[in-house]
PDB file with SEQRES, HELIX, SHEET and CRYST1 records, atoms N, CA, C and O in Angstrom:
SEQRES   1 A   85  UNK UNK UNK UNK UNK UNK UNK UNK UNK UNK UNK UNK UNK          
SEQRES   2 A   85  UNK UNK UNK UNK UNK UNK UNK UNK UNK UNK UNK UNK UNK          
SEQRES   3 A   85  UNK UNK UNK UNK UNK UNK UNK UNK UNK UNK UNK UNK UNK          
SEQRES   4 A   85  UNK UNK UNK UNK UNK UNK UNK UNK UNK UNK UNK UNK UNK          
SEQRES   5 A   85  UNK UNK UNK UNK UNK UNK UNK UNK UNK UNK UNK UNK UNK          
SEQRES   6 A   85  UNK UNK UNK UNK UNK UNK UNK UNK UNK UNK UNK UNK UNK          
SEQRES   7 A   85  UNK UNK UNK UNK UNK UNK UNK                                  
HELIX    1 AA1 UNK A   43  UNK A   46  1                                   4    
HELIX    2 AA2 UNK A   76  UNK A   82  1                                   7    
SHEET    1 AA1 5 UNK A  10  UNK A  13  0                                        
SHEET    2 AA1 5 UNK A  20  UNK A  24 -1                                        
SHEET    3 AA1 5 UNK A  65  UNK A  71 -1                                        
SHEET    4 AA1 5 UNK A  56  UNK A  59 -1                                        
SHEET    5 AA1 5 UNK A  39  UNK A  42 -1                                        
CRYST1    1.000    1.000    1.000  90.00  90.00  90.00 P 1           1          
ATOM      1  N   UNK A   1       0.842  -1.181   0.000  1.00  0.00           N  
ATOM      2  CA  UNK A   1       0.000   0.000   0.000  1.00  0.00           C  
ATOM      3  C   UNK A   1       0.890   1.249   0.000  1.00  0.00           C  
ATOM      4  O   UNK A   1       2.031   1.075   0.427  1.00  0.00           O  
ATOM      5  N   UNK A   2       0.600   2.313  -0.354  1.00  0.00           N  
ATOM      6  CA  UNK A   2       1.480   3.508  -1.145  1.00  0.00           C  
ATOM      7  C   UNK A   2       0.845   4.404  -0.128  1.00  0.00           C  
ATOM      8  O   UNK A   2      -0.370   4.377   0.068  1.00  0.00           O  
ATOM      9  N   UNK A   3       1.653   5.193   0.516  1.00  0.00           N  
ATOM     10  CA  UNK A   3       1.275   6.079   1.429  1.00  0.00           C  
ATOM     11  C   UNK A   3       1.050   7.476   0.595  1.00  0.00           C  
ATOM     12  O   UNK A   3       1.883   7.829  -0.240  1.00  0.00           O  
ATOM     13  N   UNK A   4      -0.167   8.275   0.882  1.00  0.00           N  
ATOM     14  CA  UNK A   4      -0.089   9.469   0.255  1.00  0.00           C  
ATOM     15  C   UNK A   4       0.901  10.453   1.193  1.00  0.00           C  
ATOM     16  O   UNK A   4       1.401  10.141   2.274  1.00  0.00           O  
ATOM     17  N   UNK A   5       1.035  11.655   0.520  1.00  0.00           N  
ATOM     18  CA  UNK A   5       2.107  12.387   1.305  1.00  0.00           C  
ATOM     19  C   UNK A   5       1.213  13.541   2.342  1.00  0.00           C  
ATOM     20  O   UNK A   5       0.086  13.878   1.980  1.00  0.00           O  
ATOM     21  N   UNK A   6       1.631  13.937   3.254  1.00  0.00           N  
ATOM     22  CA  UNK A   6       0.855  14.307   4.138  1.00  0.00           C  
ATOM     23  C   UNK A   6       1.025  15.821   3.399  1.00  0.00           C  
ATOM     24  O   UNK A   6       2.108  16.265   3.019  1.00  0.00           O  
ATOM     25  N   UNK A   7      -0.580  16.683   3.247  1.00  0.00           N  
ATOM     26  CA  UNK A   7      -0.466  18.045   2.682  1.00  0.00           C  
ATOM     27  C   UNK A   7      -0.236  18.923   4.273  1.00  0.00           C  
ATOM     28  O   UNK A   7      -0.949  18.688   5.249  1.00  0.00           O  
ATOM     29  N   UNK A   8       0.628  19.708   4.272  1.00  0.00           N  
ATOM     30  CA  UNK A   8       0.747  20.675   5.385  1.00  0.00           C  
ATOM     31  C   UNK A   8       0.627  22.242   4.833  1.00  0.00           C  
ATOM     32  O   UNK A   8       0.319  22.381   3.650  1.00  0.00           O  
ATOM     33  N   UNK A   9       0.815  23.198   5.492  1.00  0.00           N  
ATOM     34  CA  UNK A   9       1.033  24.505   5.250  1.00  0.00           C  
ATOM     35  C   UNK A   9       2.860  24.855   5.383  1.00  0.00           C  
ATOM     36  O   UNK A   9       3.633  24.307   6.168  1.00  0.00           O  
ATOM     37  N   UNK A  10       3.054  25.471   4.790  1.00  0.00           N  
ATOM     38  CA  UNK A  10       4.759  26.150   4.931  1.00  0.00           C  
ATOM     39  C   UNK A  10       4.454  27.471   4.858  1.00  0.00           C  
ATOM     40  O   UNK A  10       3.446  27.984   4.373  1.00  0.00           O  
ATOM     41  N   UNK A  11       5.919  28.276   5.659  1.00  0.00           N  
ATOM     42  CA  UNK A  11       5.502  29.982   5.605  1.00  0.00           C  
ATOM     43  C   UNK A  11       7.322  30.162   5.157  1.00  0.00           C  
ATOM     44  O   UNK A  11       8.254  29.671   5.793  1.00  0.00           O  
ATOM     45  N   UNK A  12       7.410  30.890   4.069  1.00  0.00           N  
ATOM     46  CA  UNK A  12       8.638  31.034   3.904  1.00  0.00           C  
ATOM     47  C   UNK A  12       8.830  32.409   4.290  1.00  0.00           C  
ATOM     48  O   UNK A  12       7.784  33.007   4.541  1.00  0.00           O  
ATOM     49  N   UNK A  13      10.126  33.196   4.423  1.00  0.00           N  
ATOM     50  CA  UNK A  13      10.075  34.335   4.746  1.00  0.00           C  
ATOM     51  C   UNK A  13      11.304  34.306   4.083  1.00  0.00           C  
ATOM     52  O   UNK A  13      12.144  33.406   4.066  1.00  0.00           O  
ATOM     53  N   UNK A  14      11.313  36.511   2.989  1.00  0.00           N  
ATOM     54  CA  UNK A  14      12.605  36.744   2.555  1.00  0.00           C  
ATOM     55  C   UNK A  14      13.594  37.438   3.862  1.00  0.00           C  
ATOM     56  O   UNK A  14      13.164  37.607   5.004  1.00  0.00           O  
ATOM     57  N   UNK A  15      14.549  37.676   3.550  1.00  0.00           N  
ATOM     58  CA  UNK A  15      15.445  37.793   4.967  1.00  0.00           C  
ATOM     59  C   UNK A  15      15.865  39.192   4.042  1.00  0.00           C  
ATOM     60  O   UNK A  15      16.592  39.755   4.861  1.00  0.00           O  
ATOM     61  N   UNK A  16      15.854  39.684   3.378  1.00  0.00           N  
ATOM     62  CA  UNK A  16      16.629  40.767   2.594  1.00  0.00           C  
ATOM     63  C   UNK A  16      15.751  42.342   2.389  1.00  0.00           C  
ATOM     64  O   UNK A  16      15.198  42.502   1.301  1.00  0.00           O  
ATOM     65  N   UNK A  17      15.676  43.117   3.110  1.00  0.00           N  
ATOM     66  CA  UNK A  17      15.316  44.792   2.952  1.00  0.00           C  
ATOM     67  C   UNK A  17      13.355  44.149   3.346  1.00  0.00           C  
ATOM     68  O   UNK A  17      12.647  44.447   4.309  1.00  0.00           O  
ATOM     69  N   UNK A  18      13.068  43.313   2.256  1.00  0.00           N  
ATOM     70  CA  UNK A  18      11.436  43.563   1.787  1.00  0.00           C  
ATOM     71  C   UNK A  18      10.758  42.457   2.386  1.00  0.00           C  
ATOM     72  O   UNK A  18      10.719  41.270   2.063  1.00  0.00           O  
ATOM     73  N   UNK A  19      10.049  43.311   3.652  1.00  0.00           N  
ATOM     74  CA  UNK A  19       8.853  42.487   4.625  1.00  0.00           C  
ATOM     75  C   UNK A  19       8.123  41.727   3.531  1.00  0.00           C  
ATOM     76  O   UNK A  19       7.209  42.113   2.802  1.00  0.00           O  
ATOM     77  N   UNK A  20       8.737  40.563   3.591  1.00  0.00           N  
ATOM     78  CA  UNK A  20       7.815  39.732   2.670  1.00  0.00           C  
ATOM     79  C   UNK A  20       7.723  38.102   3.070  1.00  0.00           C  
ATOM     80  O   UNK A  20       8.719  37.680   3.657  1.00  0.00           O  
ATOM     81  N   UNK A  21       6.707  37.195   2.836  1.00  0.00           N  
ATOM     82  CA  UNK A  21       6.161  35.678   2.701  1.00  0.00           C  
ATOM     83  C   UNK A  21       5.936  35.298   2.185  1.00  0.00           C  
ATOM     84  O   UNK A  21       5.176  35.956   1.474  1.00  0.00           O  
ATOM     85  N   UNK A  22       6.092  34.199   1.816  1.00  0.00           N  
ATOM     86  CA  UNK A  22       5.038  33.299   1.025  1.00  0.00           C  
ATOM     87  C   UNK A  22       4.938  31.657   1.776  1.00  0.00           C  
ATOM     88  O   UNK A  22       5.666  30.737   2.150  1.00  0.00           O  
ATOM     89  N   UNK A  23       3.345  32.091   1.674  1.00  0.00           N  
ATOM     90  CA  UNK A  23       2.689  30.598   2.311  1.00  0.00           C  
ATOM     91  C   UNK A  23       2.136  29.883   1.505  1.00  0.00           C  
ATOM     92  O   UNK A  23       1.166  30.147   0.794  1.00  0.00           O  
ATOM     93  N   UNK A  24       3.003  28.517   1.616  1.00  0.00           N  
ATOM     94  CA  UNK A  24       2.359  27.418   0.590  1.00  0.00           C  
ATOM     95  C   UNK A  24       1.528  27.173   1.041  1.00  0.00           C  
ATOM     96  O   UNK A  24       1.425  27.369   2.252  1.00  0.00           O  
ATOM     97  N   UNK A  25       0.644  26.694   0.415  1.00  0.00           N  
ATOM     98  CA  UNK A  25      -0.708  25.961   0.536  1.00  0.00           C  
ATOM     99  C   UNK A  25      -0.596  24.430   0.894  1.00  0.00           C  
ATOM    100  O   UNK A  25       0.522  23.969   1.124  1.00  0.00           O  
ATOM    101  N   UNK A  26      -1.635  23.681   0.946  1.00  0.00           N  
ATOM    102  CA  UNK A  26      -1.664  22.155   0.935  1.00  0.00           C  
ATOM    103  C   UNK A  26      -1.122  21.858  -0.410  1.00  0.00           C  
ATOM    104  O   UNK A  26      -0.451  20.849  -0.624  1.00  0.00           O  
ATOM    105  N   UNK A  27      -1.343  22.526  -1.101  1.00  0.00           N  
ATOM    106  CA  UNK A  27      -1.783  21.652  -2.258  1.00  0.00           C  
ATOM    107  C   UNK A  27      -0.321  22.064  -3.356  1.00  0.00           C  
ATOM    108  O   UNK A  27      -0.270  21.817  -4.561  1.00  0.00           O  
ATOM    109  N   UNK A  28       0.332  22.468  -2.859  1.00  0.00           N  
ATOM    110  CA  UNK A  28       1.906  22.825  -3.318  1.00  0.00           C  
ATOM    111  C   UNK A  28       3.156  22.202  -3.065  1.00  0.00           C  
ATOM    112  O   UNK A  28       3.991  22.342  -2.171  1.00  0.00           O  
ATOM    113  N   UNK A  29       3.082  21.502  -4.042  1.00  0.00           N  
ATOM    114  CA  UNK A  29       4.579  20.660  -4.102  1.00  0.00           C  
ATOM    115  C   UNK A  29       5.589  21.024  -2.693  1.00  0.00           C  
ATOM    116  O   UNK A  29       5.983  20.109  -1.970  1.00  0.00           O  
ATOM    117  N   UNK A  30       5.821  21.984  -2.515  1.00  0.00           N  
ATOM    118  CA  UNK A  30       7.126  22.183  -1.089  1.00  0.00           C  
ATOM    119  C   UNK A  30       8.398  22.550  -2.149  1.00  0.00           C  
ATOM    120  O   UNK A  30       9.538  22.895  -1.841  1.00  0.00           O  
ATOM    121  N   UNK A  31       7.975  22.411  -3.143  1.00  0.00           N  
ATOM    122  CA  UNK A  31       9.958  22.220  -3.489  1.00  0.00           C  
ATOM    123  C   UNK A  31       9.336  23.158  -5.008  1.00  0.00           C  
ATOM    124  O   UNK A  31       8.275  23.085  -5.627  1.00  0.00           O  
ATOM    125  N   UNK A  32      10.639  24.051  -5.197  1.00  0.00           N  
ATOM    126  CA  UNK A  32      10.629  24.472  -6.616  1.00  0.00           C  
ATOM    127  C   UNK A  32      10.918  23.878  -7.837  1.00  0.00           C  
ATOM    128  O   UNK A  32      11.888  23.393  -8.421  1.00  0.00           O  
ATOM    129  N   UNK A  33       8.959  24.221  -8.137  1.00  0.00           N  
ATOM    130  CA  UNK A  33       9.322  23.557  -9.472  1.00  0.00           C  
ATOM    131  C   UNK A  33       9.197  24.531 -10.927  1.00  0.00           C  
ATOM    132  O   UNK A  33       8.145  25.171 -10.928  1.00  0.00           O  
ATOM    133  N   UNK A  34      10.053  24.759 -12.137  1.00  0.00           N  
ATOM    134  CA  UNK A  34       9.407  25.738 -12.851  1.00  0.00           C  
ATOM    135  C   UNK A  34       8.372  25.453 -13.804  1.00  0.00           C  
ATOM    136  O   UNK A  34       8.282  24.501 -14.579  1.00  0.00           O  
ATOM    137  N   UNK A  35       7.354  26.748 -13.563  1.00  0.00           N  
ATOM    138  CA  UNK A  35       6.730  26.800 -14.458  1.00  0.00           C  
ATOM    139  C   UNK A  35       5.402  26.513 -13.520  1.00  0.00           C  
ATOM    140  O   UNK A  35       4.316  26.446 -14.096  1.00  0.00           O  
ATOM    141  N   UNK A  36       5.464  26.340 -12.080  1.00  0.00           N  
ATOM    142  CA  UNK A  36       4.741  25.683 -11.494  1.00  0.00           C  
ATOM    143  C   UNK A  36       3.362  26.589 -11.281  1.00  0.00           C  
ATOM    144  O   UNK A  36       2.427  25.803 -11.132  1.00  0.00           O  
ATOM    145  N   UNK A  37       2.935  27.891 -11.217  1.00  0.00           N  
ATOM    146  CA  UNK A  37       2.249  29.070 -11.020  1.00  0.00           C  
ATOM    147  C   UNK A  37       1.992  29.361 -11.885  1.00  0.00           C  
ATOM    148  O   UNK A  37       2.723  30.283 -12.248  1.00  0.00           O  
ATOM    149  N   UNK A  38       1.089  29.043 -12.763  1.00  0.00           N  
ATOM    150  CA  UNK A  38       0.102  29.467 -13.859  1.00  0.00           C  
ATOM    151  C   UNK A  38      -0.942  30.738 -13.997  1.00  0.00           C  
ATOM    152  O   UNK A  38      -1.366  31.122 -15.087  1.00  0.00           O  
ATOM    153  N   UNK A  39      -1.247  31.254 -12.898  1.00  0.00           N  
ATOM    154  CA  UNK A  39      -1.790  32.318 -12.655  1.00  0.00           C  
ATOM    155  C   UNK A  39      -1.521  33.010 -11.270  1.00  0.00           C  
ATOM    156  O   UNK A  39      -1.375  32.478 -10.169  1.00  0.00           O  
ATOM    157  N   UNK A  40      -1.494  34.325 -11.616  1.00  0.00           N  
ATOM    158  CA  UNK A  40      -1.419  34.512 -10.036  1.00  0.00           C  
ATOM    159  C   UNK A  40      -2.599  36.098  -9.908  1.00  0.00           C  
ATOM    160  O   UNK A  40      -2.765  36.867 -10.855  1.00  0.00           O  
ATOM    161  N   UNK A  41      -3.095  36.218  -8.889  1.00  0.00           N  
ATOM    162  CA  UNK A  41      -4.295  37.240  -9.127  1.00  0.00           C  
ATOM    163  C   UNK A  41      -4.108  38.216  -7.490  1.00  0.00           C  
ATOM    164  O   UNK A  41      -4.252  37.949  -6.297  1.00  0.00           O  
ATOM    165  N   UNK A  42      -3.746  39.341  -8.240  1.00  0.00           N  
ATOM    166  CA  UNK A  42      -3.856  40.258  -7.095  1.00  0.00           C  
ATOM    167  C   UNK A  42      -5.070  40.893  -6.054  1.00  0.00           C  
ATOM    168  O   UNK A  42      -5.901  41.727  -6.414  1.00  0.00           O  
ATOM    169  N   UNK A  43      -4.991  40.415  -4.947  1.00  0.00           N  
ATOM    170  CA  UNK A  43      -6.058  41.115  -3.971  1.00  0.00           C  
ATOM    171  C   UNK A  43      -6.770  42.387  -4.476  1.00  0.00           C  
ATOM    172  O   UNK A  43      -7.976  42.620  -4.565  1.00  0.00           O  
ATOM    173  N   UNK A  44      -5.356  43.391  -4.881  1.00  0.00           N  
ATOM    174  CA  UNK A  44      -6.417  44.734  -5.032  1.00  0.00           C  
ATOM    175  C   UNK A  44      -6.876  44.693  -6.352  1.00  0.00           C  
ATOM    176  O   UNK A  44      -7.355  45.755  -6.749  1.00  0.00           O  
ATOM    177  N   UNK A  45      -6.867  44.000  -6.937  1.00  0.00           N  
ATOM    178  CA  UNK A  45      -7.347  43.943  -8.344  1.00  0.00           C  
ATOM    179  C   UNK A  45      -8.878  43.176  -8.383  1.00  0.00           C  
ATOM    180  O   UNK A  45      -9.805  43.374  -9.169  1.00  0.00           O  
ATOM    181  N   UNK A  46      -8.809  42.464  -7.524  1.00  0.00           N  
ATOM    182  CA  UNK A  46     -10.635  41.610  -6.866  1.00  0.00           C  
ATOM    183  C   UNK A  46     -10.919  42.592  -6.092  1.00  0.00           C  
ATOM    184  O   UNK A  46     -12.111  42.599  -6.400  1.00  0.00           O  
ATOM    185  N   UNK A  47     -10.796  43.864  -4.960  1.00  0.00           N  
ATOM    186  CA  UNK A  47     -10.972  44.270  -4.395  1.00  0.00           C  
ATOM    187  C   UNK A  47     -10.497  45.642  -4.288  1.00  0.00           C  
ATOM    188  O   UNK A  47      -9.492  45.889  -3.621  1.00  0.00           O  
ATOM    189  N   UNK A  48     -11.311  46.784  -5.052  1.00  0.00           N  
ATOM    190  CA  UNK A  48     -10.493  48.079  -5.692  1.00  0.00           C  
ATOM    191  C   UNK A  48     -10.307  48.868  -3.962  1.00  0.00           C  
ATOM    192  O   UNK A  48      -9.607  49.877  -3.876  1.00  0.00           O  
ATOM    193  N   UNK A  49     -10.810  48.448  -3.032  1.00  0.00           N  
ATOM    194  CA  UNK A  49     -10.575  49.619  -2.415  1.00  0.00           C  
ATOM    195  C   UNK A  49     -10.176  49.083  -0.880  1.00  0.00           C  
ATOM    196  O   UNK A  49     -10.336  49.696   0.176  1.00  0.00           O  
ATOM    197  N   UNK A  50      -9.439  47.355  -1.141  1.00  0.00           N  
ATOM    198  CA  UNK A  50      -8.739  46.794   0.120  1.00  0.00           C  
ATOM    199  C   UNK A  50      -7.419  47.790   0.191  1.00  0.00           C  
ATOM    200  O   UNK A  50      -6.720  47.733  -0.820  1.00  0.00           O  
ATOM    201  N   UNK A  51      -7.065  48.498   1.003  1.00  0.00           N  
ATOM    202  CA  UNK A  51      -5.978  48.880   1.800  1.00  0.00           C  
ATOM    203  C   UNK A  51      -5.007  47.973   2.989  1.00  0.00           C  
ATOM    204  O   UNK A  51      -5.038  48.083   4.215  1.00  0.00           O  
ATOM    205  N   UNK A  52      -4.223  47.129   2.199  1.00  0.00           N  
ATOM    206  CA  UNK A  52      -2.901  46.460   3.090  1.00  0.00           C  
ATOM    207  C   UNK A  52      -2.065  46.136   2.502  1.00  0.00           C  
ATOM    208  O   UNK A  52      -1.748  46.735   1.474  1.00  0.00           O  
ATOM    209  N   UNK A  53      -1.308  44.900   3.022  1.00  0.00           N  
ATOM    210  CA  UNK A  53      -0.128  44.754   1.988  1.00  0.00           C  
ATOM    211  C   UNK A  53      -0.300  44.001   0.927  1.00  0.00           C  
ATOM    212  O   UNK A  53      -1.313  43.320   0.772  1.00  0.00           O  
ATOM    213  N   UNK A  54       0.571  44.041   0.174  1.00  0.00           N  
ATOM    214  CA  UNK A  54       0.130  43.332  -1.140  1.00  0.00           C  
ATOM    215  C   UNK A  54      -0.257  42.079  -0.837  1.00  0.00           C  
ATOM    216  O   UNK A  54       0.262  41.646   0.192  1.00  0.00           O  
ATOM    217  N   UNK A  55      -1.373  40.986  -1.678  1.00  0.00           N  
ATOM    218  CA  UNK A  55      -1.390  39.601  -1.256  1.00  0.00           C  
ATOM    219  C   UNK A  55      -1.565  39.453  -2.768  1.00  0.00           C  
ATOM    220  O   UNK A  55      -2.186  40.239  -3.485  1.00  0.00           O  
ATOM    221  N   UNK A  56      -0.859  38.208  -3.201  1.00  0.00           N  
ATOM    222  CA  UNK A  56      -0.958  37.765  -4.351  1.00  0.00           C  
ATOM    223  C   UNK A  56      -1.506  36.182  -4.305  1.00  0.00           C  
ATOM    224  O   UNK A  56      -0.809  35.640  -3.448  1.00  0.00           O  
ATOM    225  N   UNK A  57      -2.117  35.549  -4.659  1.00  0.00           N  
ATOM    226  CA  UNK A  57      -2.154  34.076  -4.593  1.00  0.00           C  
ATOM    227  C   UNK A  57      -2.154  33.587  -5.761  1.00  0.00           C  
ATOM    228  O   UNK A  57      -2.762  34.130  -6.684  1.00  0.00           O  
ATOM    229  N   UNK A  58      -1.418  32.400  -5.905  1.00  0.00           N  
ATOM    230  CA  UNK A  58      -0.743  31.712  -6.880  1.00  0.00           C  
ATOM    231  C   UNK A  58      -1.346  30.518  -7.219  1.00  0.00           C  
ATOM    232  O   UNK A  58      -1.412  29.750  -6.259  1.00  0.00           O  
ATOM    233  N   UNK A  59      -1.936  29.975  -8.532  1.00  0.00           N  
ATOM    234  CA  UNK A  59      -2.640  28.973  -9.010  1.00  0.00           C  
ATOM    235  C   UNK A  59      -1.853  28.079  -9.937  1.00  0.00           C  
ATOM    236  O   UNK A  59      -1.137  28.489 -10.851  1.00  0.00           O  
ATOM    237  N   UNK A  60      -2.016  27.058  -9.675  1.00  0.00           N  
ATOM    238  CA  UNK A  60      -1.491  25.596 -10.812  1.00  0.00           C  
ATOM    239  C   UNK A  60      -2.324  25.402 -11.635  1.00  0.00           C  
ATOM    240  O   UNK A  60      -3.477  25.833 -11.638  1.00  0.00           O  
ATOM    241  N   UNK A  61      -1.603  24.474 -12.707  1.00  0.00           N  
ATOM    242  CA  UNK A  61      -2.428  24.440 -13.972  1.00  0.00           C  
ATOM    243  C   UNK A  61      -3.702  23.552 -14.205  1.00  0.00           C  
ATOM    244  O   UNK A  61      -4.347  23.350 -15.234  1.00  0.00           O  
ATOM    245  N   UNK A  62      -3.878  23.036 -12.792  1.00  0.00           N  
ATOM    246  CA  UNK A  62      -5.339  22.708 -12.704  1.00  0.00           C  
ATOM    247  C   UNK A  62      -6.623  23.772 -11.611  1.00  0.00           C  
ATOM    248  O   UNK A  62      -7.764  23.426 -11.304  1.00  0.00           O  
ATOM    249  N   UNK A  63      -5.898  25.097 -11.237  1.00  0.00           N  
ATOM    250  CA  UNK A  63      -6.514  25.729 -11.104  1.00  0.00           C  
ATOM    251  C   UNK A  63      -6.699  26.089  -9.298  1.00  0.00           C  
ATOM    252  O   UNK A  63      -7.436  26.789  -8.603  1.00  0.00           O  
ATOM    253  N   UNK A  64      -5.824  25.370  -9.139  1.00  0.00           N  
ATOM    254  CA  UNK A  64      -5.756  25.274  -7.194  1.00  0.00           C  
ATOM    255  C   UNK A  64      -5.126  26.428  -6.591  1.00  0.00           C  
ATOM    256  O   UNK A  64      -4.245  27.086  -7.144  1.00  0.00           O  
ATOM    257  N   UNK A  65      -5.564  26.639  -5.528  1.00  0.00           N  
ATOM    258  CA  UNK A  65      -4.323  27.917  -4.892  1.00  0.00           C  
ATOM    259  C   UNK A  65      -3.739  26.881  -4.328  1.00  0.00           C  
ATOM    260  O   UNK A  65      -4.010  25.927  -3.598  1.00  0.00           O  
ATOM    261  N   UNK A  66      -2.589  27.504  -5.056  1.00  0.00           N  
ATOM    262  CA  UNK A  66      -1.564  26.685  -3.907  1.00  0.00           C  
ATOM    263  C   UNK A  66      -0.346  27.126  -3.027  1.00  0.00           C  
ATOM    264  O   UNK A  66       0.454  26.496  -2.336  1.00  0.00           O  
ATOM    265  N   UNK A  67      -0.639  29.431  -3.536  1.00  0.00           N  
ATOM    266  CA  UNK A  67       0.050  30.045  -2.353  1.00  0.00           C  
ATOM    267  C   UNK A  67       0.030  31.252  -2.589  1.00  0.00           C  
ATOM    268  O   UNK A  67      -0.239  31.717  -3.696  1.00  0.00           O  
ATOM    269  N   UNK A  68       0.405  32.138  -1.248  1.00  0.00           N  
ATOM    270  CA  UNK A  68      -0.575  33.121  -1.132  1.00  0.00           C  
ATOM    271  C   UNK A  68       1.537  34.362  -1.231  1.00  0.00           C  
ATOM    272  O   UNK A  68       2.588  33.773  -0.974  1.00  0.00           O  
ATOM    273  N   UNK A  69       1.531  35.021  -1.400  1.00  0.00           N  
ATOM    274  CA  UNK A  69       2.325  35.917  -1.023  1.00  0.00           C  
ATOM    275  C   UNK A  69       1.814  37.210  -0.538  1.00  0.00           C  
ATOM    276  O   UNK A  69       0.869  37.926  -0.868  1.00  0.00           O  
ATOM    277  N   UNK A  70       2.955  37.297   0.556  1.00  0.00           N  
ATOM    278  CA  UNK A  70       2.562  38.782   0.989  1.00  0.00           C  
ATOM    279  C   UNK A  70       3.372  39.910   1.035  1.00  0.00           C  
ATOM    280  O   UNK A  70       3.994  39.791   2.091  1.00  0.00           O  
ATOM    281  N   UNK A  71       3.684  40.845   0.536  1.00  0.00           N  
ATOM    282  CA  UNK A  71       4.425  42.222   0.495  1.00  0.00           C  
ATOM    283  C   UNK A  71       3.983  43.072   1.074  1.00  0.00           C  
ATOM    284  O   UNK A  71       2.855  43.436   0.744  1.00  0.00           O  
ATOM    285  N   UNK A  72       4.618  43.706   2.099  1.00  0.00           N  
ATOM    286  CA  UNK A  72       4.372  44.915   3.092  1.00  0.00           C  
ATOM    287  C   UNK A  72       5.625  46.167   3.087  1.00  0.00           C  
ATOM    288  O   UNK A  72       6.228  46.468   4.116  1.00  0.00           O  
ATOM    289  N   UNK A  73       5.874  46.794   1.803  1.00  0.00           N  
ATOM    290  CA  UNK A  73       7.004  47.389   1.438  1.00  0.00           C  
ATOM    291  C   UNK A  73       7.368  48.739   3.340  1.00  0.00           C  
ATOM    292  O   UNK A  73       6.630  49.482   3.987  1.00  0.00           O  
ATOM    293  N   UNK A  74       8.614  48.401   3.436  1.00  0.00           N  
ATOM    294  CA  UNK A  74       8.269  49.414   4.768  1.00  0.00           C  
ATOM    295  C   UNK A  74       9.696  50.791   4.690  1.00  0.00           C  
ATOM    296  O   UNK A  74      10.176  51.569   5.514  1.00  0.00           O  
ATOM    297  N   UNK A  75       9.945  50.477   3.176  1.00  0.00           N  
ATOM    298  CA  UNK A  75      10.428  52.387   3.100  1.00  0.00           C  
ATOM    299  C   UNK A  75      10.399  52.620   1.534  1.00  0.00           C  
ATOM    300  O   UNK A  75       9.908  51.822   0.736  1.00  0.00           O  
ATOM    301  N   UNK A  76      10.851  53.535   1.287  1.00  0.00           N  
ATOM    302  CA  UNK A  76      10.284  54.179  -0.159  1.00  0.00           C  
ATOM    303  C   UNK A  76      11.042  53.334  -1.431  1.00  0.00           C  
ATOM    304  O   UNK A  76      10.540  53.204  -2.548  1.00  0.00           O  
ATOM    305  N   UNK A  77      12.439  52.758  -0.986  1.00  0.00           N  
ATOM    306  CA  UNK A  77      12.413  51.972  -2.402  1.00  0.00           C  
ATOM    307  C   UNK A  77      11.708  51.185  -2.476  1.00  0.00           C  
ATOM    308  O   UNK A  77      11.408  51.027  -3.659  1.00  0.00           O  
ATOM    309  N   UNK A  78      11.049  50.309  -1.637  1.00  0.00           N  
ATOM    310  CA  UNK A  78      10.362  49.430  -1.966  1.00  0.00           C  
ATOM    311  C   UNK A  78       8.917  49.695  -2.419  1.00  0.00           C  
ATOM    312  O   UNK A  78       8.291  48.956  -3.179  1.00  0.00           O  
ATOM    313  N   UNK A  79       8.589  50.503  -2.027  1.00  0.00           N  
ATOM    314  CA  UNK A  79       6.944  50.927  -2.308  1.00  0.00           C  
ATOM    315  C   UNK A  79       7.255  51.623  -4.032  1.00  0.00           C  
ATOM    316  O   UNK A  79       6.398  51.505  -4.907  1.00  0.00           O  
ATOM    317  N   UNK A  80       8.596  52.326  -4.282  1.00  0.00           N  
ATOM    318  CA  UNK A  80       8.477  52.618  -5.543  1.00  0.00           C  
ATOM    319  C   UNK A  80       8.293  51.133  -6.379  1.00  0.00           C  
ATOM    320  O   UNK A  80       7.479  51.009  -7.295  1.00  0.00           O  
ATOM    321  N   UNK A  81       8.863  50.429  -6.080  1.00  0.00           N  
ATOM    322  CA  UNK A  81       9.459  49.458  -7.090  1.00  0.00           C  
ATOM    323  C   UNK A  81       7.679  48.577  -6.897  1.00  0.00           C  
ATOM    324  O   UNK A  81       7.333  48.063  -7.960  1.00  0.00           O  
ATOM    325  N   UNK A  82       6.978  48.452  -6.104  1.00  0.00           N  
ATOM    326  CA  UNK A  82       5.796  48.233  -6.220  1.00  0.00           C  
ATOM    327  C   UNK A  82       4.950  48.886  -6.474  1.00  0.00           C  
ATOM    328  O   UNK A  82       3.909  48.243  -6.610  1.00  0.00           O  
ATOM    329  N   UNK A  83       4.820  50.243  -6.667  1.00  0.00           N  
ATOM    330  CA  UNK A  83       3.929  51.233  -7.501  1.00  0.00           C  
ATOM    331  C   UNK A  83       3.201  51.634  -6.342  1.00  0.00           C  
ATOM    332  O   UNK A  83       2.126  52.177  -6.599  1.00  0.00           O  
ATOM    333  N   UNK A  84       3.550  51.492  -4.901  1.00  0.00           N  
ATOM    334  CA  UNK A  84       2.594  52.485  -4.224  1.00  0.00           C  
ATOM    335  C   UNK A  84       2.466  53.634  -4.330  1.00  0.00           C  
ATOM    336  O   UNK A  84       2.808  53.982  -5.460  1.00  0.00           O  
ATOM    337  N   UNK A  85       2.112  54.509  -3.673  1.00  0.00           N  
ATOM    338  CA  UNK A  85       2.314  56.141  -3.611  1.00  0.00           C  
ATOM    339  C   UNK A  85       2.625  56.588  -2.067  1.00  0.00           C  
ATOM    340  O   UNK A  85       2.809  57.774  -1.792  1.00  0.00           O  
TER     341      UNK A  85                                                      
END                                                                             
């Protein structure tokens, strides 16, 4: 009998200038694969007038979220390079 693999959550964090995460989902491999994120759809773009940090969530090519990123730019290069104001 073939054990399925147990789905968990992961929270990665960048370590470099830009308050940022990304949380895998269940349903996300764990390991980089390319090509793996087929769509990805921005919060404020479903939601013209949410105010926070960026959240992006990321879909496979059968259509699953399978992870969410978050950007919270916290001085001005970073908010340029993301188009805040």
């Amino acid at each position: 009998m073939t054990k399925k693999p147990k789905k968990y959550l992961q929270l990665r964090t960048h370590e470099e200038g830009l308050s940022a995460a990304y949380l895998e989902l269940a349903d996300h491999p764990h390991e980089l694969v390319s090509g793996l994120v087929k769509k990805t759809v921005q919060v404020h773009q479903l939601i013209p007038e949410y105010d926070g940090p960026g959240l992006a969530i990321d879909f496979d090519a059968e259509g699953k979220a399978i992870g969410i990123e978050i950007l919270y730019p916290h001085d001005e290069f970073y908010s340029d390079k993301l188009g805040d104001d």
